[in-house]
DRENVEX-410748 format. One record per atom (N, C-alpha, C): x, y, z. Coordinates in steps of 0.02 Angstrom, whole numbers, padded with zeros to 5 digits, always signed. Layout:
% residues N
XYZ
...
END
This chain:
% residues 357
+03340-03750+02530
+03343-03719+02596
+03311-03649+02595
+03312-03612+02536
+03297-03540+02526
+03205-03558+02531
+03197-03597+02498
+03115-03603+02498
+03085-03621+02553
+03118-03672+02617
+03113-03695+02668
+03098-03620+02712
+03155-03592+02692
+03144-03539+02766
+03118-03490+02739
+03072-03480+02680
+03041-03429+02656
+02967-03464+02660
+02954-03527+02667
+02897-03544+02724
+02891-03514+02765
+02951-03527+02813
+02953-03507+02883
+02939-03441+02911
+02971-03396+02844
+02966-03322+02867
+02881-03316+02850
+02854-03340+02810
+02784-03321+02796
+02752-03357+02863
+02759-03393+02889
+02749-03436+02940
+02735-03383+03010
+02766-03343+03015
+02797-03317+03069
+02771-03248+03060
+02805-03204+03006
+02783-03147+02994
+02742-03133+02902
+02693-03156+02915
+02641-03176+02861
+02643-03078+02832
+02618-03082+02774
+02594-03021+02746
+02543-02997+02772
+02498-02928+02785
+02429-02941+02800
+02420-02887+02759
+02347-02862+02768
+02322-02766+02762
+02360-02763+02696
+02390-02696+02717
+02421-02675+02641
+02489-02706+02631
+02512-02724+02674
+02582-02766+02655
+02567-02830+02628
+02521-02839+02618
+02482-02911+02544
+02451-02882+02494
+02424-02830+02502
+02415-02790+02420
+02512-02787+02401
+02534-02767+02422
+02599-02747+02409
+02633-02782+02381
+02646-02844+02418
+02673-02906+02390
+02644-02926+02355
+02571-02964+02333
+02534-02961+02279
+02560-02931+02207
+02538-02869+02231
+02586-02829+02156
+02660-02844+02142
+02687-02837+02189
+02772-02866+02173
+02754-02954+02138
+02732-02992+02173
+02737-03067+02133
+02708-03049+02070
+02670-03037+02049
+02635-03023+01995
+02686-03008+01960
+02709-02939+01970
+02772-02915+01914
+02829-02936+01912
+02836-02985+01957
+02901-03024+01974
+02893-03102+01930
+02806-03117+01926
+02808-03190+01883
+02799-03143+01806
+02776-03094+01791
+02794-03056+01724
+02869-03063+01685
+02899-03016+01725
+02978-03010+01741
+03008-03106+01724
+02978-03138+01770
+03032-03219+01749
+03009-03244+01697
+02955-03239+01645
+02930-03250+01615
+02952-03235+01546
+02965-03153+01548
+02993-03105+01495
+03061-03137+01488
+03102-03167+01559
+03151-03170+01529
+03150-03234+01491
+03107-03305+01504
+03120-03352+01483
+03116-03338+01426
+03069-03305+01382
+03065-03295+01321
+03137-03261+01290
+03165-03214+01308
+03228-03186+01299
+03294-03245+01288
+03272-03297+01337
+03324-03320+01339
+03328-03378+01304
+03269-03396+01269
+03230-03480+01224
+03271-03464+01149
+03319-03489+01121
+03332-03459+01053
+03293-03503+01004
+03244-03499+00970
+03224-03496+00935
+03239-03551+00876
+03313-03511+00854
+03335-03569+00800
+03368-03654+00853
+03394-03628+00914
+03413-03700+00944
+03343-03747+00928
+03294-03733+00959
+03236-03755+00960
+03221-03790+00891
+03223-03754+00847
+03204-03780+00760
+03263-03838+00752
+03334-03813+00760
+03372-03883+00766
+03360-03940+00802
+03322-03929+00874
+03301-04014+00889
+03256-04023+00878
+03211-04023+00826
+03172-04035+00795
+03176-04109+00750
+03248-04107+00769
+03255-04168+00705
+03277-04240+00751
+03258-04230+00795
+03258-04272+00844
+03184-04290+00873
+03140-04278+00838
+03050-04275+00845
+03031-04356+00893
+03054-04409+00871
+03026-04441+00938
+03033-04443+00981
+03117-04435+01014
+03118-04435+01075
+03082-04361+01107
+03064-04298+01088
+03032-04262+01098
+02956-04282+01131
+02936-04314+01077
+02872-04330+01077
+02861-04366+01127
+02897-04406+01141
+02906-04485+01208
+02922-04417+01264
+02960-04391+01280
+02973-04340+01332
+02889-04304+01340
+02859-04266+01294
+02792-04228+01295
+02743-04291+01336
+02755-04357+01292
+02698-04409+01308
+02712-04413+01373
+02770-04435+01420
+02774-04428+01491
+02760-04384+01544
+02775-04329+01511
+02756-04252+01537
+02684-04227+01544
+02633-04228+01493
+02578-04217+01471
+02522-04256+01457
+02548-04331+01447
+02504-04400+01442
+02501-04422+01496
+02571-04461+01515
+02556-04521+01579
+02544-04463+01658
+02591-04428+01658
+02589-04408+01710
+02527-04379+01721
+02474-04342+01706
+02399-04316+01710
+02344-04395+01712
+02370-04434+01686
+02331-04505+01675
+02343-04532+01750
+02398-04545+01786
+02431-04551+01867
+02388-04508+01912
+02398-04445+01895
+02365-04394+01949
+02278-04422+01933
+02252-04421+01871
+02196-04450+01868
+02165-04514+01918
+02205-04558+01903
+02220-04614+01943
+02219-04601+02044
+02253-04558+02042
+02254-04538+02107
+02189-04493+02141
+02135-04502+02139
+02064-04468+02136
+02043-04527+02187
+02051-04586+02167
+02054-04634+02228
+02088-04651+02273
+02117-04615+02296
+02157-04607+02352
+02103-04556+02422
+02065-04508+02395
+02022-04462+02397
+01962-04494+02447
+01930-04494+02514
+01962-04447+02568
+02032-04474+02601
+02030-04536+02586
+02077-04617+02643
+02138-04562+02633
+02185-04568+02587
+02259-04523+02600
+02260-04435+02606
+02214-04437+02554
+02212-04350+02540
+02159-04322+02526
+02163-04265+02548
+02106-04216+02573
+02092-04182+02489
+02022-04163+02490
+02024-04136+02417
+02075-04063+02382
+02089-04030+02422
+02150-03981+02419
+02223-04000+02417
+02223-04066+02438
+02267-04102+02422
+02287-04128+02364
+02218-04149+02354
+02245-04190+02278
+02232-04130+02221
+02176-04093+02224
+02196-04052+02179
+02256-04022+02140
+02311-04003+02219
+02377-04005+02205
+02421-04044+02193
+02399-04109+02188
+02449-04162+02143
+02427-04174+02095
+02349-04150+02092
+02349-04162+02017
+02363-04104+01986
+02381-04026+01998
+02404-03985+01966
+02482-04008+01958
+02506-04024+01995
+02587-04055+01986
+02608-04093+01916
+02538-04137+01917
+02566-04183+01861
+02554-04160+01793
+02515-04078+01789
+02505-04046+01738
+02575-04008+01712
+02599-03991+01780
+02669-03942+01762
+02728-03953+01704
+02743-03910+01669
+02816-03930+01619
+02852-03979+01658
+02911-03988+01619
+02943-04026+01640
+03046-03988+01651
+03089-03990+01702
+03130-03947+01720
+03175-03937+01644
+03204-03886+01654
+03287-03868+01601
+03349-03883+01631
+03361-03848+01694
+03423-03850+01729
+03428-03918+01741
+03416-03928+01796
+03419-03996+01806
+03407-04059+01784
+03371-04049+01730
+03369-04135+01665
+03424-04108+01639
+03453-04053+01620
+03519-04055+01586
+03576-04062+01634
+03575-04046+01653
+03631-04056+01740
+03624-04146+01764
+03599-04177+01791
+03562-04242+01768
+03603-04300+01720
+03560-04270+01639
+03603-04287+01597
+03648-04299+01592
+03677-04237+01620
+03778-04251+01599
+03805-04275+01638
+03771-04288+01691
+03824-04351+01760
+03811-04405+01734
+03759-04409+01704
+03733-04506+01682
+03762-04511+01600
+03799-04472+01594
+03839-04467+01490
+03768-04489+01473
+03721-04452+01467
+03669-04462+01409
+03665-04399+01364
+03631-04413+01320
+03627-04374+01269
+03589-04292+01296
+03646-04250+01304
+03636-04175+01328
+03602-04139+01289
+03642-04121+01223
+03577-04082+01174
+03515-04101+01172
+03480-04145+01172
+03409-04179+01174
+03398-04174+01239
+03402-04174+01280
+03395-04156+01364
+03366-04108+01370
+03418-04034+01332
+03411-03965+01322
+03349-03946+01278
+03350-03989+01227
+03275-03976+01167
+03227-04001+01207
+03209-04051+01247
+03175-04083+01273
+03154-04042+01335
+03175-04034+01376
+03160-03953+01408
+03134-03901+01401
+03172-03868+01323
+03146-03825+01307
+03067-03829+01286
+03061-03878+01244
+02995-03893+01223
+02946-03906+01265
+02977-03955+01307
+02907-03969+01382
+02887-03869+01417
+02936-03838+01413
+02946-03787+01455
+02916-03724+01412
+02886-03743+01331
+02876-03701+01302
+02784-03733+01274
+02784-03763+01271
+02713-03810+01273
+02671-03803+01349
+02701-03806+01370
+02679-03798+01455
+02622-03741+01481
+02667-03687+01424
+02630-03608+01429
+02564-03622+01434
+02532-03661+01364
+02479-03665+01324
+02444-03723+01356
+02474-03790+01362
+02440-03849+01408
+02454-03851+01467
+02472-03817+01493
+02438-03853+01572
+02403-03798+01590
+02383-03721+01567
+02302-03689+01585
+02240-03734+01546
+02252-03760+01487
+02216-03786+01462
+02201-03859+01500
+02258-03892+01509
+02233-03962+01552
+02207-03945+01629
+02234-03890+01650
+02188-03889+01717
+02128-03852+01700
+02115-03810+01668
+02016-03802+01652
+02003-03877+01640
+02027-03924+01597
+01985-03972+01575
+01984-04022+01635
+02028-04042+01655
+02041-04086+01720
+02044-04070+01807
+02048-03988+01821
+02028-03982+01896
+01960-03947+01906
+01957-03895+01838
+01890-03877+01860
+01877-03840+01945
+01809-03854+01975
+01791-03833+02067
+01846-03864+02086
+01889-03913+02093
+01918-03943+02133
+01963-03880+02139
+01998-03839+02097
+02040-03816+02120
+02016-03759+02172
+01963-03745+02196
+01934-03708+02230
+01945-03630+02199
+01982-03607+02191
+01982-03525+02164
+01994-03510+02080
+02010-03573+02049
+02013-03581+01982
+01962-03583+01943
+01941-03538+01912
+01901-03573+01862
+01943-03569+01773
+01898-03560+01733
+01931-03571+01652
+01955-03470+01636
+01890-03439+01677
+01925-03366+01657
+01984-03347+01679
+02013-03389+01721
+02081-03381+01745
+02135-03389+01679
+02120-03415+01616
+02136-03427+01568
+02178-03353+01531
+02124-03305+01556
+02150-03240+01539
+02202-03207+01570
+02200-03216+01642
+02271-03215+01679
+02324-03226+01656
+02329-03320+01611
+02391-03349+01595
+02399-03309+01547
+02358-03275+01508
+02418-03260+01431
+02414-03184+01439
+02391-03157+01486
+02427-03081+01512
+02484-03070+01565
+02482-03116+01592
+02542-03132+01639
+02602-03166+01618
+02596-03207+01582
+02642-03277+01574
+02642-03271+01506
+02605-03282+01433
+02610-03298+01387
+02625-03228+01371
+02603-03158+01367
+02626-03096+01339
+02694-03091+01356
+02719-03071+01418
+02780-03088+01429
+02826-03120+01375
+02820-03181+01388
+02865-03226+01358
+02855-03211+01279
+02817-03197+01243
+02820-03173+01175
+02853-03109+01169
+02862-03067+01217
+02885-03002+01197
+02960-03031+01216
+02971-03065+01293
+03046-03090+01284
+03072-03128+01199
+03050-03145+01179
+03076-03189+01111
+03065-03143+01051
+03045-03076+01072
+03040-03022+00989
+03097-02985+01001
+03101-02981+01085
+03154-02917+01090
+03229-02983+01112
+03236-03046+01098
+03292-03081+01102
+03355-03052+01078
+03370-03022+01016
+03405-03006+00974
+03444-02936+01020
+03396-02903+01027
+03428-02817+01058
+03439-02861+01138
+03423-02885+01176
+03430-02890+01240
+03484-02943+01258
+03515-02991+01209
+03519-03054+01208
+03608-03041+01239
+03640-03005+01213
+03723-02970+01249
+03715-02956+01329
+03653-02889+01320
+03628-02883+01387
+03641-02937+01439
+03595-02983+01436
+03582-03050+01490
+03631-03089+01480
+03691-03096+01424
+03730-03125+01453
+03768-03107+01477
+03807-03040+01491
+03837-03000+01517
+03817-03000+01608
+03756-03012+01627
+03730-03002+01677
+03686-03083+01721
+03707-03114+01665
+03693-03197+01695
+03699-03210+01767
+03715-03192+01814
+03734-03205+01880
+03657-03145+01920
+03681-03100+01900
+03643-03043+01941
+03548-03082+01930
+03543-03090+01833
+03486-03124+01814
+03461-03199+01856
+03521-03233+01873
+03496-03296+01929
+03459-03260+01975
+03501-03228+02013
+03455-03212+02081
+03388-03173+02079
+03376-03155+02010
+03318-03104+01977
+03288-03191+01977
+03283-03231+01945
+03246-03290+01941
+03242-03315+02012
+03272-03341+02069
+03271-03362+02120
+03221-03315+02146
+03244-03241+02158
+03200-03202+02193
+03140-03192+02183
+03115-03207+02116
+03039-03203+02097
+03015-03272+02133
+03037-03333+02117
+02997-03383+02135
+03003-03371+02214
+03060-03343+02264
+03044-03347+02319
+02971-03317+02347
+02968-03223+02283
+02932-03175+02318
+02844-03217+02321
+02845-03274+02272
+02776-03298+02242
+02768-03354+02300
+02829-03392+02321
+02827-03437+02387
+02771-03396+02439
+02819-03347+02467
+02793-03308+02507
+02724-03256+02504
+02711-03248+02462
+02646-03211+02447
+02602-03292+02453
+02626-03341+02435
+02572-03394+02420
+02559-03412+02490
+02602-03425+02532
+02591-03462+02598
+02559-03412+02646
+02592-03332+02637
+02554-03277+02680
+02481-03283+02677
+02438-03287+02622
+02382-03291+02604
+02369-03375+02645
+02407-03404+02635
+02390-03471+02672
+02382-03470+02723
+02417-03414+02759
+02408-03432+02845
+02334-03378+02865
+02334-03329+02801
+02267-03295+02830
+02206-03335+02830
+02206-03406+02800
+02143-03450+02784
+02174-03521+02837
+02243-03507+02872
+02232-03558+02925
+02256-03641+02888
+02330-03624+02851
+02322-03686+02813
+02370-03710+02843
+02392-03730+02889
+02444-03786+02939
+02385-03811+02963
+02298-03772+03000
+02280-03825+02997
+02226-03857+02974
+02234-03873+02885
+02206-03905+02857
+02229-03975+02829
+02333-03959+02849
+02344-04008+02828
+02392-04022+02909
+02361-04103+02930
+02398-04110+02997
+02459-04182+02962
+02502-04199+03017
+02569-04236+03005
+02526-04282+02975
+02508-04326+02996
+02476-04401+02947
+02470-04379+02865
+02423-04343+02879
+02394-04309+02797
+02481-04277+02738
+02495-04262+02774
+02588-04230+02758
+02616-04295+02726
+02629-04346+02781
+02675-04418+02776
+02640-04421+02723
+02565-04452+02717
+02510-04465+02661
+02538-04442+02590
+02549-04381+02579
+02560-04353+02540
+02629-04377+02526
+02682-04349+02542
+02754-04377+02519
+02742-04474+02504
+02712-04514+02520
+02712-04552+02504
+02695-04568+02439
+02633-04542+02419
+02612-04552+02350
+02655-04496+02318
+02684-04459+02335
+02745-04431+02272
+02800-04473+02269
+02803-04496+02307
+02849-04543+02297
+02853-04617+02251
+02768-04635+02262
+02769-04683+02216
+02728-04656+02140
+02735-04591+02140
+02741-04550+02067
+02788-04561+02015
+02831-04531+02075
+02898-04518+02046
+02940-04590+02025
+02919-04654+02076
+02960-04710+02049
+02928-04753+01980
+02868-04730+01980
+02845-04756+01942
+02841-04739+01873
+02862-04661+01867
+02881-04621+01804
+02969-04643+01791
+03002-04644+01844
+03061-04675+01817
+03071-04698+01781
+03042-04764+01815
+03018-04856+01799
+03010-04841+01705
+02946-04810+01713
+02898-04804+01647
+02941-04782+01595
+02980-04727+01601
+03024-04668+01566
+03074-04707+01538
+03111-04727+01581
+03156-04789+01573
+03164-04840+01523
+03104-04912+01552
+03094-04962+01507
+03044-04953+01450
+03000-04885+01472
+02968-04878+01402
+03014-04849+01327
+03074-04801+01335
+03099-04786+01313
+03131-04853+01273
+03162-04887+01322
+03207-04944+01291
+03147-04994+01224
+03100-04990+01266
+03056-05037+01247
+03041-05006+01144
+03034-04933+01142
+03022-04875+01098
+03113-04892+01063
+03142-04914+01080
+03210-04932+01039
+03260-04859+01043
+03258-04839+01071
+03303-04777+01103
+03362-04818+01133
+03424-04773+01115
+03480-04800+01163
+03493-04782+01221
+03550-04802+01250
+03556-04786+01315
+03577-04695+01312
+03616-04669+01289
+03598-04603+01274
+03538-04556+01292
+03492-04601+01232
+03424-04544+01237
+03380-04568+01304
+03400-04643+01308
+03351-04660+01368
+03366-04625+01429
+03431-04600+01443
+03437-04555+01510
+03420-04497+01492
+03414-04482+01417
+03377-04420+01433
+03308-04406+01430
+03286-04453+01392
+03211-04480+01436
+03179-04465+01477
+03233-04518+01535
+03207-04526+01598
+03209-04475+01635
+03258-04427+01645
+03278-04389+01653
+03232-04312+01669
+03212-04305+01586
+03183-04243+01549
+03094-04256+01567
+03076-04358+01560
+02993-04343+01560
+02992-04351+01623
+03024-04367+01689
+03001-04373+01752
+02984-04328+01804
+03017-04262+01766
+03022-04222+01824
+02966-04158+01824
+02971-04114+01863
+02920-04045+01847
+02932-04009+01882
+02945-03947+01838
+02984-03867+01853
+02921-03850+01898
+02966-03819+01960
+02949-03762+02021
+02942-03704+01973
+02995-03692+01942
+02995-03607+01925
+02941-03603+01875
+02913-03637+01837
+02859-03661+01780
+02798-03646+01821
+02788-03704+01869
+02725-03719+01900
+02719-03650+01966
+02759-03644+01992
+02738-03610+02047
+02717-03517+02013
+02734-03482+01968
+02680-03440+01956
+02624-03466+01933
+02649-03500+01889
+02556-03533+01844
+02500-03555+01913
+02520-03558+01962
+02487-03572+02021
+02458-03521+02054
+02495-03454+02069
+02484-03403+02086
+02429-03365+02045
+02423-03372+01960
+02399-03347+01926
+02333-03410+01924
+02327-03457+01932
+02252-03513+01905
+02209-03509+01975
+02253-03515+02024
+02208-03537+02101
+02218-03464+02147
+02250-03417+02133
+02220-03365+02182
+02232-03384+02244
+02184-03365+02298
+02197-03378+02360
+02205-03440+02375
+02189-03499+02342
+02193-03585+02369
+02275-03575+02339
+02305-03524+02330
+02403-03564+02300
+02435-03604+02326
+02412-03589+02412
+02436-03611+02456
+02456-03681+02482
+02387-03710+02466
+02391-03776+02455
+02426-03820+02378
+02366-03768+02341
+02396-03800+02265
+02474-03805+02253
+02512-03760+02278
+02593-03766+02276
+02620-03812+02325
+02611-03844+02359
+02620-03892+02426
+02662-03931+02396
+02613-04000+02378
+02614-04051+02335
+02698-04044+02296
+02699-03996+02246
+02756-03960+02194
+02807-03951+02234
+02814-03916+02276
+02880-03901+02330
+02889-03972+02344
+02867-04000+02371
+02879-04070+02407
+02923-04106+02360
+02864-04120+02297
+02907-04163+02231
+02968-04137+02213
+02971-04058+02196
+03035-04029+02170
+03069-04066+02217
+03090-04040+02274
+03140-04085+02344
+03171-04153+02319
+03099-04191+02308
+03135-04257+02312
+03157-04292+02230
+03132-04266+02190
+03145-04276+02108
+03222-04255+02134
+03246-04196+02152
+03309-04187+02148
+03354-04234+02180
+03328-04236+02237
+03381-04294+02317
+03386-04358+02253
+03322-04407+02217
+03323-04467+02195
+03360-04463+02131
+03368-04421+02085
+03370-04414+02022
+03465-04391+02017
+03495-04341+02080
+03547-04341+02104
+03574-04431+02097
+03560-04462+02149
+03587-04517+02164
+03587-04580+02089
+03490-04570+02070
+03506-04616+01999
+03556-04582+01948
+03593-04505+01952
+03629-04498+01917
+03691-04534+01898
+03704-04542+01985
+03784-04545+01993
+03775-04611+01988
+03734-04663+02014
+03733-04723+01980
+03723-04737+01901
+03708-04699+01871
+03725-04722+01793
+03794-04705+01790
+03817-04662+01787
+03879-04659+01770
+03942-04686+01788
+03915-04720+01853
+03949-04774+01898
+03946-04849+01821
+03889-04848+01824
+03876-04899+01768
+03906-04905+01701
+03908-04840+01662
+03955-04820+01605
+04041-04825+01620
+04046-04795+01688
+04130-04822+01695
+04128-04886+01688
+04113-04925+01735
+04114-05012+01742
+04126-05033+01664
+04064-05044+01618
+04042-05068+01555
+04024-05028+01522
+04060-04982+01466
+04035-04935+01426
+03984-04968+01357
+03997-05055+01367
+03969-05080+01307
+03891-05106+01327
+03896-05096+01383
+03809-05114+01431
+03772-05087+01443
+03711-05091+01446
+03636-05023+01451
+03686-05022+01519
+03651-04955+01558
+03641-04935+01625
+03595-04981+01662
+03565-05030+01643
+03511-05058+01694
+03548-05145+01680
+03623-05154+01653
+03627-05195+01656
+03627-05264+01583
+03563-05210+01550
+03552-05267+01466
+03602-05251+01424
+03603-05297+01404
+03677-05288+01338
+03637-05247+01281
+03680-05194+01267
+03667-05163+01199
+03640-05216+01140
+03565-05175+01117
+03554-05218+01047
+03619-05234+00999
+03673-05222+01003
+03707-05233+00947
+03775-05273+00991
+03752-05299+01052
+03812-05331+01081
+03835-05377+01033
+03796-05421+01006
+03809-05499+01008
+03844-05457+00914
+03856-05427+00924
+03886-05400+00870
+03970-05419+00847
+04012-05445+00820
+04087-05453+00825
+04106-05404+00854
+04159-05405+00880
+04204-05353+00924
+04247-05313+00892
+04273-05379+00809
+04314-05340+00775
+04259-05312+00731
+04290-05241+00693
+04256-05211+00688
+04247-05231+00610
+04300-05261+00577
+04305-05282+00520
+04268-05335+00500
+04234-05328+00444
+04171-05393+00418
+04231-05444+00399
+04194-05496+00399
+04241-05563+00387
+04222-05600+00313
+04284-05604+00268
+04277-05612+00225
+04224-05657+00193
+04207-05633+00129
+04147-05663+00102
+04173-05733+00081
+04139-05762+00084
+04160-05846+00048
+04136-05867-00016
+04162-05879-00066
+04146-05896-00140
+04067-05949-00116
+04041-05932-00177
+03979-05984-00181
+04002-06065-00211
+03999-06114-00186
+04028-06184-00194
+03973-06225-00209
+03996-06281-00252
+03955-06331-00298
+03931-06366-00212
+03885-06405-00212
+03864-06437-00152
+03925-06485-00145
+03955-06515-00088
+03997-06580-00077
+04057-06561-00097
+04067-06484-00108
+04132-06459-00114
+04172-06447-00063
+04236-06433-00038
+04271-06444+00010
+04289-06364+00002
+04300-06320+00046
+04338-06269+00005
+04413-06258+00068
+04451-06224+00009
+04531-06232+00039
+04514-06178+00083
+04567-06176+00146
+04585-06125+00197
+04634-06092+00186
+04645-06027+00142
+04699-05998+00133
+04736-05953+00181
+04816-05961+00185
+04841-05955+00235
+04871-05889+00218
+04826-05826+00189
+04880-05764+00166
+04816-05731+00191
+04845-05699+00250
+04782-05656+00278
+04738-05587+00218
+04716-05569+00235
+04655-05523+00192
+04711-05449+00175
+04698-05434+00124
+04735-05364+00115
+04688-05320+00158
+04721-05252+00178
+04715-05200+00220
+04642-05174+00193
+04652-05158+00102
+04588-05137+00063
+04516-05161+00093
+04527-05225+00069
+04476-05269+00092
+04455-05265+00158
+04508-05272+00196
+04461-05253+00277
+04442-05180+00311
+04453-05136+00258
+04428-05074+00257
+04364-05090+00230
+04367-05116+00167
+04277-05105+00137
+04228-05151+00195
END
């Protein structure tokens, strides 16, 4: 709702003259500022501990950084029939973006999947992200993005990547600090991505961008995020299962590779495309919205699913190890017998020992 009506206010009473130099400089030091803190707040050794969890990582990165840029690829043919080239530019910057923290871990824990790996899995998409997605959009938007080019490259790691390295040197002295002040620090994070909303769309209305994009072209758009997003589910999901992951890691999977951070993407936007943000952030707002509304609901249906049958995937398949005995105890070994031997049924059940080993 906060982002909705921080459209609106740019909508209405846009920045101009020097009150857009102004704001300008404030987003700038405001995507510095959220940046510094992520680094502050990334510990370091958590990170080295999920390390030892390396595939499902890797399967999370491959969804995040593989399929999803391979989709937006894919979506180039859609190009003029659904969407306008400023359009897709911005979905295909979308499908470059990290992938969320809060909410794949929030997520997670309504569907009982595996939380720590949720959290590593986050972290890592959210710390890889820095470095690949300036690098995948020089290689993959190129002119399309209209104000981007590759020297924008220098932007990201004076803005975004310095930051965040000085947050993670000065972790140690600051680290009491921010948690002491965790609440006041939210609205320091909210308020930057709002001030970058609004600087992005002000600049939008000085180039006239309600009308570049009219209702058809809009619907257009939410539609193919929509069949993004079901289709990364889908993929996240049964590819996981398919990769021999349990139901555990597979919600966090699905979860962790489907989605893509606003607070991630929307400076890296401000800083690659310049005056086109406007558009390039479109696409991203939209998806954030509805990843949350769909990913809400597939929550509460898994866990709907785990009450019912705790011994059953979430989608219904019996655990690889169903057809497994129930008791938990192996059943005694049987002597090796001459062929055409009969062997007796002894009627003195198994000592306790024995059905321990």
């Amino acid at each position: 709702m906060a982002l909705l009506a921080t459209v609106g206010v740019a909508a209405l009473l846009p920045a101009r003259g020097a009150a857009a130099d102004v704001a300008d400089a404030g987003a700038t030091g405001a995507v510095a500022l959220l940046f510094f803190l992520y680094g502050a707040r990334l510990s370091a050794r958590e990170t080295l501990d999920g390390l030892r969890h390396w595939r499902l990582h890797l399967t999370v990165l491959g969804c995040t950084f593989l399929l999803f840029p391979l989709l937006g690829l894919a979506a180039r043919g859609l190009v003029p029939t659904l969407l306008t080239p400023p359009l897709y530019a911005g979905l295909l910057f979308l499908c470059l973006v990290p992938s969320t923290i809060q909410s794949s871990i929030a997520f997670t824990s309504i569907a009982r999947g595996n939380v720590p790996a949720a959290i590593c899995a986050g972290s890592f998409s959210s710390l890889a992200g820095i470095a690949l997605t300036p690098l995948l959009a020089a290689a993959l938007l190129g002119a399309d993005a209209g104000g981007f080019s590759p020297g924008s490259l220098a932007g990201i790691v004076v803005q975004l990547l310095l930051p965040f390295l000085l947050g993670q040197v000065l972790r140690r002295r600051i680290a009491a600090f921010l948690a002491r002040h965790k609440k006041v620090l939210g609205l320091v994070d909210r308020g930057s991505i709002l001030l970058v909303v609004y600087t992005a769309f002000s600049a939008g209305m000085a180039v006239g961008i309600w009308h570049q994009v009219s209702l058809p072209r809009l619907g257009a758009l939410l539609l193919v995020e929509a069949v993004l997003l079901a289709v990364m589910l889908l993929a996240s999901w049964y590819g996981a299962g398919r990769l021999g992951f349990d139901r555990a890691d597979r919600i966090a999977i699905q979860f962790a590779g489907s989605k893509k951070s606003l607070a991630a993407g929307l400076p890296m936007a401000s800083v690659l495309f310049g005056a086109q943000a406007s558009l390039a952030v479109l696409p991203l707002m939209l998806f954030h919205q509805m990843q949350l509304m769909v990913c809400a609901a597939l929550a509460r249906h898994r866990a709907r699913d785990a009450d019912r049958d705790p011994e059953r995937d979430a989608d219904g398949d019996p655990e690889r190890d169903a057809g497994r005995d129930p008791d938990p105890a192996p059943a005694p070994a049987m002597p090796q017998r001459a062929p055409g031997h009969v062997a007796e049924v002894s009627p003195t059940p198994q000592h306790p020992a024995a059905r321990a080993r």
